[in-house]
KEZA-214586 format. One record per residue: x, y, z of N, C-alpha, C in turn; residue in three letters. Coordinates in steps of 0.001 Angstrom, whole numbers, plus 500000, padded with zeros to 6 digits. Each point is the difference from the previous one (the first is absolute). Example, Ala and Ser with C-alpha at 12.3 -4.5 7.8 and 13.67 -1.06 7.14 Angstrom:
! KEZA-214586
513190494310507800499110501190500000500900501200500000ALA
499650501050499280500820501190500060499230501090500730SER
***
This chain:
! KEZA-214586
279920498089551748500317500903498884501214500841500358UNK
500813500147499425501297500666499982499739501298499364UNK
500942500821500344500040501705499484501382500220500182UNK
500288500449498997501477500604500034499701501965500233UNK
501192500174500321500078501360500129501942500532499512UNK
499593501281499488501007500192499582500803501353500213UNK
501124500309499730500704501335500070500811499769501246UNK
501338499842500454500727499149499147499959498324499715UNK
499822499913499125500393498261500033498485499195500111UNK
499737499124499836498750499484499860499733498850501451UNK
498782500740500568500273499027501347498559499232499807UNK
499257498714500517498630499379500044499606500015501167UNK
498738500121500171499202499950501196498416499125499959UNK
499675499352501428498966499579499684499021500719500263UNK
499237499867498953498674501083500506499758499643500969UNK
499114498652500148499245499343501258500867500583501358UNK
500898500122500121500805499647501351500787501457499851UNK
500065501194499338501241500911499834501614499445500495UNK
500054498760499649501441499984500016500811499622498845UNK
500989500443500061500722499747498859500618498746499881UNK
500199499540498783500521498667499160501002499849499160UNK
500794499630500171501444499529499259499199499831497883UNK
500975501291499968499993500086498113500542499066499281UNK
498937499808499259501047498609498977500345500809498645UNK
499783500557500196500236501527498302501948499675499736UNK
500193499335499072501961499850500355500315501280499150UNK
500805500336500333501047501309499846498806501627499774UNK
498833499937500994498915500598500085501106501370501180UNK
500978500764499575500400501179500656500407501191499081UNK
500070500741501009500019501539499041498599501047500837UNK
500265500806499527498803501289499811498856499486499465UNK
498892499503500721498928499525499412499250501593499508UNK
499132500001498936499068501125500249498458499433499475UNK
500263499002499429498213499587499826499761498550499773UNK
499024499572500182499576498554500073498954499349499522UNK
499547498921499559498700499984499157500152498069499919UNK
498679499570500521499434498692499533499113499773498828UNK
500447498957499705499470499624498768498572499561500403UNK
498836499964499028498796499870500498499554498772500721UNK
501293499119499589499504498339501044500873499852500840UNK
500933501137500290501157499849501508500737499422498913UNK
499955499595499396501115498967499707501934500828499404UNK
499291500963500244501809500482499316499833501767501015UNK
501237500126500339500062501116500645501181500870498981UNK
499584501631500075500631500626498839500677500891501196UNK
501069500660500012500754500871500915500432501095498808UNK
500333501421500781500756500514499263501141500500500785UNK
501610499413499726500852500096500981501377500860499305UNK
500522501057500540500456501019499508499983499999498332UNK
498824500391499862499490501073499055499757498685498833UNK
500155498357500210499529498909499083498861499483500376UNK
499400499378499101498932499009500609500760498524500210UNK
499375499393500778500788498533499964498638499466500645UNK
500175498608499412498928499436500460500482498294500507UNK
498745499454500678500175498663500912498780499296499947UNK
499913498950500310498811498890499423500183500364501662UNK
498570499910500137499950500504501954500015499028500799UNK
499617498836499165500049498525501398501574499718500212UNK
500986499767499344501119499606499467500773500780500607UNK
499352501417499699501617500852499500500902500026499297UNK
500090499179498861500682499753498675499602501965499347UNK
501567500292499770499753501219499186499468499462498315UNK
499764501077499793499703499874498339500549501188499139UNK
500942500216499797500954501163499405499231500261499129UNK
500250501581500089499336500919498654501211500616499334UNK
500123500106499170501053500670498890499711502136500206UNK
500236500135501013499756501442499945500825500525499789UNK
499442501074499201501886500878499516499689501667500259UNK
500429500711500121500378501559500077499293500242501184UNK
499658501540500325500211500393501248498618500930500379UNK
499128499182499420498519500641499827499327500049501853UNK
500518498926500542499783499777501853498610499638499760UNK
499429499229501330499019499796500086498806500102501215UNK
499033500800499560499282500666500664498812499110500354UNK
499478499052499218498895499393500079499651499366499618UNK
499202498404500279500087498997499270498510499330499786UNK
499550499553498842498882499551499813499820498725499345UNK
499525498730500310499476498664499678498674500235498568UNK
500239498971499098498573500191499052499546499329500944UNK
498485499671499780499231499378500549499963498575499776UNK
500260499727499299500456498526499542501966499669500885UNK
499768500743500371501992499495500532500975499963498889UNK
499715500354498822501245499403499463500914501151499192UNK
499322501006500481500914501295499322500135500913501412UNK
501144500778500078500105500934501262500632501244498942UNK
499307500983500755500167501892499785501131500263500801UNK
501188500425499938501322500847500750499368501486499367UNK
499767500988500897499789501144500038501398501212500503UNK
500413500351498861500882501058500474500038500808498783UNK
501484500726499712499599500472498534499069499821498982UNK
499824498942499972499055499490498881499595498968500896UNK
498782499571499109499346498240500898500629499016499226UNK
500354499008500136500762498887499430498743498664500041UNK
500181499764499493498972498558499678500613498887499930UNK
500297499041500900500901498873499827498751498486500460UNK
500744499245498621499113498786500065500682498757500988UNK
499216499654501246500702499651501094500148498088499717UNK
499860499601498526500430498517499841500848500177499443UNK
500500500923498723500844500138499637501436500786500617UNK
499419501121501028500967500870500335500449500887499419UNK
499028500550498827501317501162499188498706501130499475UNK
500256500469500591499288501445499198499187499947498790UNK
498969500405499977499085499973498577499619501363499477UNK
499638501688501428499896500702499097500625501080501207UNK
500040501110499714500400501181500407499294501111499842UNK
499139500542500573498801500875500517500527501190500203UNK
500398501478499438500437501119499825499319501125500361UNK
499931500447501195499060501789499865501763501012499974UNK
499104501278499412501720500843500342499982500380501127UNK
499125499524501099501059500504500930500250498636500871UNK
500375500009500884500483498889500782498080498630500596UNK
500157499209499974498720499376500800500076499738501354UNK
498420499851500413500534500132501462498899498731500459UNK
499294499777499293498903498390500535499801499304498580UNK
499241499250499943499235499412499124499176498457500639UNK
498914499627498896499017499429500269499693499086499377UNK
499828498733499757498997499105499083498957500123499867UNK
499386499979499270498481499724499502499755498852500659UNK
498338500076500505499426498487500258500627498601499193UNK
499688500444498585499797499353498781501488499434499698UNK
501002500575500174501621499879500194500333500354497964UNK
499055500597499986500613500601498379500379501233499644UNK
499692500514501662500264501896499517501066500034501657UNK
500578500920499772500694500812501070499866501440500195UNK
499790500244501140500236502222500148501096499552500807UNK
500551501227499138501035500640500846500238501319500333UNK
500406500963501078500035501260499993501284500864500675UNK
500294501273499506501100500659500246499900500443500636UNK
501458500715500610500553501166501003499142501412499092UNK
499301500166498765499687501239499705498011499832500174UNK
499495498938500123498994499625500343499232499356498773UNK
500368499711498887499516499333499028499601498671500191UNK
499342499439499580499596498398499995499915499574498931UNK
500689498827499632499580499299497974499795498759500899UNK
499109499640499206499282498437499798500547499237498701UNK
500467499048500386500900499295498806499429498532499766UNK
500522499285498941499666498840499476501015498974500736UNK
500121499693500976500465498857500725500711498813499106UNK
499125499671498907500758498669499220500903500735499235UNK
499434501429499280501032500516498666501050500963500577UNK
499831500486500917500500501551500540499376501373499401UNK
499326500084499280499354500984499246498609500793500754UNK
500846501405500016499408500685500785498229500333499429UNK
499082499723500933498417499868499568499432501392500317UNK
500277500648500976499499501614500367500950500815501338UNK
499985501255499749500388500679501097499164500554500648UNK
499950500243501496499114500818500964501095501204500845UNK
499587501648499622499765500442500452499236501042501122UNK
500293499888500949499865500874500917500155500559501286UNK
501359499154500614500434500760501003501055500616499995UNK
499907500878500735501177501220499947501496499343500712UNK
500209498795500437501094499441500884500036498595499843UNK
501016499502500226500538498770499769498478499174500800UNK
500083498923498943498994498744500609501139499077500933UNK
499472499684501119500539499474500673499390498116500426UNK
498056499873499655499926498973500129498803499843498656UNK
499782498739499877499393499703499161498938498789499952UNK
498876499570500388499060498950499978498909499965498681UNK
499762498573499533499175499740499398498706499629501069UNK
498525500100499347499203499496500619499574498578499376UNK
499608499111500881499990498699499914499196499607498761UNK
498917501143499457499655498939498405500547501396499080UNK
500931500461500367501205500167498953499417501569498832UNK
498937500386500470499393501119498870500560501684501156UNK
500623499744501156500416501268500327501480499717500722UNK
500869500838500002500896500486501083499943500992500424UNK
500869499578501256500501501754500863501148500133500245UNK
500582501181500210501279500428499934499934501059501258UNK
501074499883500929500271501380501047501195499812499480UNK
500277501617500083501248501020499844500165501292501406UNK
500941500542499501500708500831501044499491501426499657UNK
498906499813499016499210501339500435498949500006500509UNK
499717498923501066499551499737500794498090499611499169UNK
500022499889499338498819498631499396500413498975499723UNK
498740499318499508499295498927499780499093500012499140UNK
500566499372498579499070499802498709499683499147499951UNK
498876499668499238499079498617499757500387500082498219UNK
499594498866499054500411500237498910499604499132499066UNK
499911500228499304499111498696498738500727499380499694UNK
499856498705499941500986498702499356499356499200499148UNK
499026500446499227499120499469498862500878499825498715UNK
500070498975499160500842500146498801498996499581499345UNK
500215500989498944498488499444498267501447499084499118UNK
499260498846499387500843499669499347500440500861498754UNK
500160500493500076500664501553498888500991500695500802UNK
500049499957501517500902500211500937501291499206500100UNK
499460498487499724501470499161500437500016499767498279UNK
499368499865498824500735499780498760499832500981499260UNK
500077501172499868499905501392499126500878499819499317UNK
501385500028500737501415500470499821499978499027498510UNK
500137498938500485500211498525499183499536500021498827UNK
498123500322500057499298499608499020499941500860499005UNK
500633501546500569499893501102498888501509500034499627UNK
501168499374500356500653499633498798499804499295498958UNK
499399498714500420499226498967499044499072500345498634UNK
499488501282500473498343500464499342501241500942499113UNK
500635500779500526501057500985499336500583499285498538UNK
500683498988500391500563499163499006499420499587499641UNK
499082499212500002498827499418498768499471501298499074UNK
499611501221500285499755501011499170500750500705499049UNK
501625500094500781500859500367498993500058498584498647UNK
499622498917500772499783499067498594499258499336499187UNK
499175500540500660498203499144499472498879501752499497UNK
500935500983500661499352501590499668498519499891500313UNK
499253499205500046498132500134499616499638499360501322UNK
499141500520501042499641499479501039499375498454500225UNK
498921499662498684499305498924500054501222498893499789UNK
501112500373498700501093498683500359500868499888501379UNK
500080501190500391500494500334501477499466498643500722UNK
498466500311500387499390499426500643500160498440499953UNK
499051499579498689500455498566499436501241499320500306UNK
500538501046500167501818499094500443500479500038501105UNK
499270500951500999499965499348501586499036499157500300UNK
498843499824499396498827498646500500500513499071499828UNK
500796499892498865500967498728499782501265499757500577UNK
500408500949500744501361499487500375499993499106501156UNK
500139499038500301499783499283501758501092500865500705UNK
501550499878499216501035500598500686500210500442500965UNK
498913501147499682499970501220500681499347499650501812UNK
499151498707500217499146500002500953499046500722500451UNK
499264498860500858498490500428500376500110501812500300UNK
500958500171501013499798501019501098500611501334498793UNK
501030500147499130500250500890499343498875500529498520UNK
499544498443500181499544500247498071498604501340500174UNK
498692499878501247499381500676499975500050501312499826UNK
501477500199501188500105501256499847500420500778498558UNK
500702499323499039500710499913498885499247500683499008UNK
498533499113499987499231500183499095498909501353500536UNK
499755499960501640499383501538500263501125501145499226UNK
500889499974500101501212500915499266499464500108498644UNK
500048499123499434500101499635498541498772501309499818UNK
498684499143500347498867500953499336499595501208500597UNK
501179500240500783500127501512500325500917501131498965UNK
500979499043499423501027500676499846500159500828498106UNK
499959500695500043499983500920498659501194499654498803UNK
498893499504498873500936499722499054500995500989499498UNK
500953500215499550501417500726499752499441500295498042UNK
499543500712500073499783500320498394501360500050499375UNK
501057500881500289501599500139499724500446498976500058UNK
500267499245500447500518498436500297499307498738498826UNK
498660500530499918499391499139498753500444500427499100UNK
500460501541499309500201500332498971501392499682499533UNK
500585500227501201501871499573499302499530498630499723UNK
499916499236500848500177498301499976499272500287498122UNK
498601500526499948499608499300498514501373501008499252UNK
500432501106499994500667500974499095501403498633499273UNK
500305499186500982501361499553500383499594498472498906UNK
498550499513499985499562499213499134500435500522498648UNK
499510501203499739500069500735499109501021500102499095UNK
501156500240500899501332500187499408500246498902499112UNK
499697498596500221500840498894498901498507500048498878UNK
501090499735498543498589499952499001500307498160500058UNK
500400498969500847500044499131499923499279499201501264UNK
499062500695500683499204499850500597498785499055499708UNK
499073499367501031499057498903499475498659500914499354UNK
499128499801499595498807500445499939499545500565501005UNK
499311498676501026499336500397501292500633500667501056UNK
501478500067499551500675501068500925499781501207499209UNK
499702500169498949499886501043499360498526500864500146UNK
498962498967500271498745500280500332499635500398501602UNK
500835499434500684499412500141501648500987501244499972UNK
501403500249499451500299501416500159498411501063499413UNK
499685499657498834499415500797499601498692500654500773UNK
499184498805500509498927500356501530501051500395501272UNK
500929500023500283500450500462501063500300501797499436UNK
500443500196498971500005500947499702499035501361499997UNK
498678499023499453498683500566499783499344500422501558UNK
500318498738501334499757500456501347501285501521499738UNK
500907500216500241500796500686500438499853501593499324UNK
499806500071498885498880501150499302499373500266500556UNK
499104499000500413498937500385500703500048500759501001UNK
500586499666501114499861500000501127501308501436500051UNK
500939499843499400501131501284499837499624500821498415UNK
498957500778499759500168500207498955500943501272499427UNK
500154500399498725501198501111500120501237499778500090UNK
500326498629500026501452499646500550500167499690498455UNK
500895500892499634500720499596498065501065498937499875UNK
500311499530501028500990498900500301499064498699499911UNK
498830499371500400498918499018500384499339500886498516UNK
499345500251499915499259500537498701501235499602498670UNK
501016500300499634500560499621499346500370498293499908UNK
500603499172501087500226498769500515498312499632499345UNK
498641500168500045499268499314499748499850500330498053UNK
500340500533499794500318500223498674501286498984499405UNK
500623499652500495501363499227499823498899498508500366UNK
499219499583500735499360498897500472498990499589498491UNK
499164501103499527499509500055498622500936499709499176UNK
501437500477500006500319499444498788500805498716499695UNK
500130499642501180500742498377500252498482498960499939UNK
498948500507499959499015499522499437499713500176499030UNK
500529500442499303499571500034498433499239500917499422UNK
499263500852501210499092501245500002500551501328499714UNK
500494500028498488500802500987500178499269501521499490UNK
499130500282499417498797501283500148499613500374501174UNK
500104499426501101499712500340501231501283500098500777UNK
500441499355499705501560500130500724500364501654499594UNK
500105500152498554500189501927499580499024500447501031UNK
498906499877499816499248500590501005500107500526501216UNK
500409499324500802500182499785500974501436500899500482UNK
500745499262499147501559500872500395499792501247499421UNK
499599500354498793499450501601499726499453500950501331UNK
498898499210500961499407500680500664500820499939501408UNK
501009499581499935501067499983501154501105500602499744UNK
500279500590499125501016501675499480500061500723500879UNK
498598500513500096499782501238501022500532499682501328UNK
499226498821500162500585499889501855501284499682499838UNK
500741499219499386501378499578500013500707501741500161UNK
499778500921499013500750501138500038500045500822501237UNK
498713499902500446499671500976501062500908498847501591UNK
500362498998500022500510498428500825501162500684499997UNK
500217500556498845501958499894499841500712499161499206UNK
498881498740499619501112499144499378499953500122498735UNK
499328501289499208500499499729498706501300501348500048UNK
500947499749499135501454500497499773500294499941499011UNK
500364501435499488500617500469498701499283499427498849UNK
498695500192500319499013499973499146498758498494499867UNK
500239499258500770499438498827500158500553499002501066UNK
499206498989500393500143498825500641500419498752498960UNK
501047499248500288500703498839499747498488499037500046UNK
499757499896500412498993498901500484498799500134499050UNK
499422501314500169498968500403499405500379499734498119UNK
500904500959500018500391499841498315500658498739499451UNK
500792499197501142499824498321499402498747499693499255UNK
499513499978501179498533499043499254499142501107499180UNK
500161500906499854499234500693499275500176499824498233UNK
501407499778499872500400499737499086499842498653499219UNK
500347498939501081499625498756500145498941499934499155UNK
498582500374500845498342500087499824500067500339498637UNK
500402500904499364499786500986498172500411498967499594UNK
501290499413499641500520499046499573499229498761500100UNK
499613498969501076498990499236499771498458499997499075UNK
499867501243500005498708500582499508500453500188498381UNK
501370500337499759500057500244498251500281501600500056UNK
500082500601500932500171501573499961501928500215500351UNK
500672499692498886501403499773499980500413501516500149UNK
499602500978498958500099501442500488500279500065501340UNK
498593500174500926499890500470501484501148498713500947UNK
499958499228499297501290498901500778500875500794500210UNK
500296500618498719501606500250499857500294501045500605UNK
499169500943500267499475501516500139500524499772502117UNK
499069498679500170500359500015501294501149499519500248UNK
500897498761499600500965499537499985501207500944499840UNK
499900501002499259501450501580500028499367500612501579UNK
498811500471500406500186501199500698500200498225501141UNK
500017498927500127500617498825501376501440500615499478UNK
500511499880499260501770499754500230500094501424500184UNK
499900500745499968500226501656500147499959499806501785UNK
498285499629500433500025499952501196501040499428501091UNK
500599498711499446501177499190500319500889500320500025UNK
500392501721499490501418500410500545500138500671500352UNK
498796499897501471500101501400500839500387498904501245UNK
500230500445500975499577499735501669498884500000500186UNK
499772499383500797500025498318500429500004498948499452UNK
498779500342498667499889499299499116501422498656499219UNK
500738501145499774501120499211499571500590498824501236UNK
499922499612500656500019499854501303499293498815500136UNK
498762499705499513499216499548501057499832498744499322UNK
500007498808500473499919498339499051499193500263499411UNK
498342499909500618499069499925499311499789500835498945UNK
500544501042499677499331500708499183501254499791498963UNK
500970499057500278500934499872498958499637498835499308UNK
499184498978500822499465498330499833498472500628498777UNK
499598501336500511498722499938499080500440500930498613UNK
501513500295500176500233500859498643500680498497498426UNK
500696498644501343500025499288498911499039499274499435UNK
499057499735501121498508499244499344499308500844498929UNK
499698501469499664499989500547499245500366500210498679UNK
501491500042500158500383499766498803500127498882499703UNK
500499498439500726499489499025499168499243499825499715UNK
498452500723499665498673499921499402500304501164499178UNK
499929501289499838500312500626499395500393500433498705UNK
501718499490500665501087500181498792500338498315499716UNK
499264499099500089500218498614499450501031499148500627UNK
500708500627501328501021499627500313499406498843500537UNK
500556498838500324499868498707500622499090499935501037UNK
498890499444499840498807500195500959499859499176500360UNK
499397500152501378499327498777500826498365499832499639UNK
499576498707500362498036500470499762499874500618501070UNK
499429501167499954499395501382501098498978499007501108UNK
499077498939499496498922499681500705500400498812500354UNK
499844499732501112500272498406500131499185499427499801UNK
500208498819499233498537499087499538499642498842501054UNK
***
C-alpha cells in the first residue's frame, strides 16, 4: 500500500516498509495543501497551489478540472460512490469527476473551512470560519437546513456511518454531535409548496387543488406526497376567489356555468368575509347575469352601506353597484327607477377615478345599450 505525503510537492511511501516510492502523479508540483482518495483508491484528488487537480492513481494520467478564480483550496471530499469530489475553500464546489465540470456551488457568507458527504451521497455539510453548518442537497445544490451553535470557525466535520448524526470540532474548543434526520417535507417543501401555491392561485378551492396533484404523475413519487400534505393544510384565499369570480362578472358575454360557479364562489366568499360591499355587491352582479334580477336589487341595495363606509362609493354612488342596479329595474319593467339610476351612473362617471377606470366605463356602455336602445348585445349567454 502506498501513501503519499505532502507540503511541498507530493512524495509516496510504502506503508509496509516506510520507504518511499517514485510518484507517477505527472506534473503533480507546487504547494500541496490537501489530499483525498476516492472511496475505491482509484483516483487521487490533490489540492496544489490553491487548485484541485486530480489523477487516476494507478496510471497517473491527470484528469483536468476547469477551475477558475481564486477561492484556494482547503479541503477535499470524495461522494461515496467516487464520482463527484467537494473542493472546499470559499465556497464548496461540486465537480462531476466523468464529466469534469462543475455542477453546483455551495455558499455560506463567510469563507468554508471542511465539508462532508452524507453516507447516502445525496446530502453534503458544510461549515464556516464563523461556525455555521448547512446541510445541502448534493444532486440540486439547495440548501436543506442550517445548524447553529458554535461560537468559532468549524474546523472538522464527520458523518456517522448510518448517516442520522454528525460532529463538528471548532476552535472554540468543542465538539457537537447533531441530527441528520430529513422528513420528507425537509428535502421537498421548497418544491412542493411552489407547486401547491400555483395550483391555488388557479384552481382557488382546496378539494380541486388536491384532485390535481393525485393526478399529476409529473410531479413524482417523492414530491407529490409532500404536495398534497401542503394542499390539505393550506387555507383557502377567500380574496383571491372573489376577484377571480368578480372578473367573470365583468363580461355580460360570459357562459352560464361560468356565471353560476361565480355565483357559489361568491356565496362561499360572503360567507366566510362578510361586510365586504365589494363581494356583497359582485354577488348581486352574479344574480343578475342569472337572470335573478329581484334579488340581484336586493342584494346590491344591502351592499350600499358597506360599499360607503369601504370607500368605494364616490360622489354619490358606486359605478358597479348603480350599473346593475339600473340594469335589474329595467329588466323587471321599472323604466322610471332605470333611468333614475342610469343619470346619478353618468354623474358618477365624471368624477375621479371613476372616469378613469375600464370597467366602470365597459358597464356604463352595457347599460345604455339596454337602456337607451343603443345597439345591444344578448346580456346572457345562451
Amino acid at each position: 500500500m502506498a501513501c503519499p505525503y505532502f507540503q511541498p510537492g507530493v512524495s509516496f511511501w510504502q506503508v509496509a516498509t516506510g520507504q518511499p516510492i517514485p510518484s507517477r502523479l505527472q506534473g503533480a508540483t507546487g504547494a500541496a495543501t490537501s489530499l483525498a482518495y476516492s472511496p475505491d483508491g482509484g483516483v487521487l484528488a490533490l489540492g496544489l497551489d490553491g487548485k484541485p487537480k486530480v489523477w487516476e492513481a494507478t496510471t497517473g494520467k491527470p484528469r483536468p478540472l476547469p477551475f477558475e478564480g481564486s477561492d484556494g483550496v482547503r479541503q477535499l471530499a470524495f461522494s461515496p460512490d467516487g464520482r463527484r469530489l467537494a473542493t472546499v475553500g470559499k465556497s464548496v464546489r461540486l465537480w462531476d469527476l466523468k464529466t469534469s465540470q462543475q455542477i453546483h456551488s455551495l455558499k455560506h457568507e463567510a469563507s468554508t473551512l471542511c465539508a462532508a458527504f452524507h453516507p447516502d451521497g445525496k446530502r453534503l455539510a458544510s461549515a464556516d470560519g464563523e461556525g455555521t453548518i448547512k446541510l445541502w442537497d448534493a444532486r440540486t445544490g439547495r440548501e436543506l437546513r442550517t445548524y447553529r451553535g458554535h461560537s468559532d470557525g468549524v474546523t472538522g466535520l464527520a458523518f456517522s456511518t448510518n448517516g442520522k448524526w454528525f460532529a463538528t470540532a471548532s476552535h472554540d474548543g468543542t465538539v457537537r454531535v447533531w441530527d441528520a434526520t430529513q422528513t420528507a417535507r425537509d428535502w421537498h417543501g421548497a418544491e412542493a409548496r411552489k407547486v401547491v401555491q400555483s395550483r391555488f392561485e388557479k384552481l382557488l378551492f382546496r378539494d380541486k387543488v388536491v384532485a390535481s396533484l393525485s393526478d399529476d404523475a409529473a410531479l413524482g413519487d417523492e414530491v407529490r406526497p409532500v404536495a398534497l400534505e401542503l394542499a390539505r393544510e393550506w387555507d383557502e384565499n377567500p380574496y383571491q376567489i372573489g376577484e377571480a369570480a368578480i372578473k367573470v362578472n365583468c363580461s355580460p358575454d360570459g357562459r352560464v356555468e361560468n356565471y353560476a360557479q361565480a355565483l357559489r364562489d361568491l356565496e362561499f366568499v360572503c360567507r366566510t368575509v362578510p361586510g365586504n360591499g365589494a363581494f356583497l355587491n359582485a354577488l348581486g352582479v352574479s344574480q343578475y347575469r342569472l337572470g335573478r334580477y329581484r334579488e340581484a336589487l336586493a342584494t346590491m341595495e344591502q351592499a350600499v352601506p358597506f360599499l360607503e363606509e369601504q370607500g368605494y362609493s364616490i360622489a354619490g354612488g358606486n359605478p358597479g353597484n348603480l350599473a346593475f342596479r339600473s340594469m335589474a329595474h329595467f329588466r323587471l319593467g321599472q323604466t322610471e327607477e332605470a333611468h333614475r339610476f342610469l343619470r346619478r351612473y353618468r354623474e358618477v362617471m365624471t368624477h375621479p377615478p371613476w372616469s378613469h377606470n375600464e370597467y366602470a366605463k365597459s358597464f356604463l356602455r352595457e347599460a345604455e345599450a339596454l337602456i337607451d336602445g343603443k345597439p345591444a348585445k344578448e346580456m346572457l349567454a345562451k
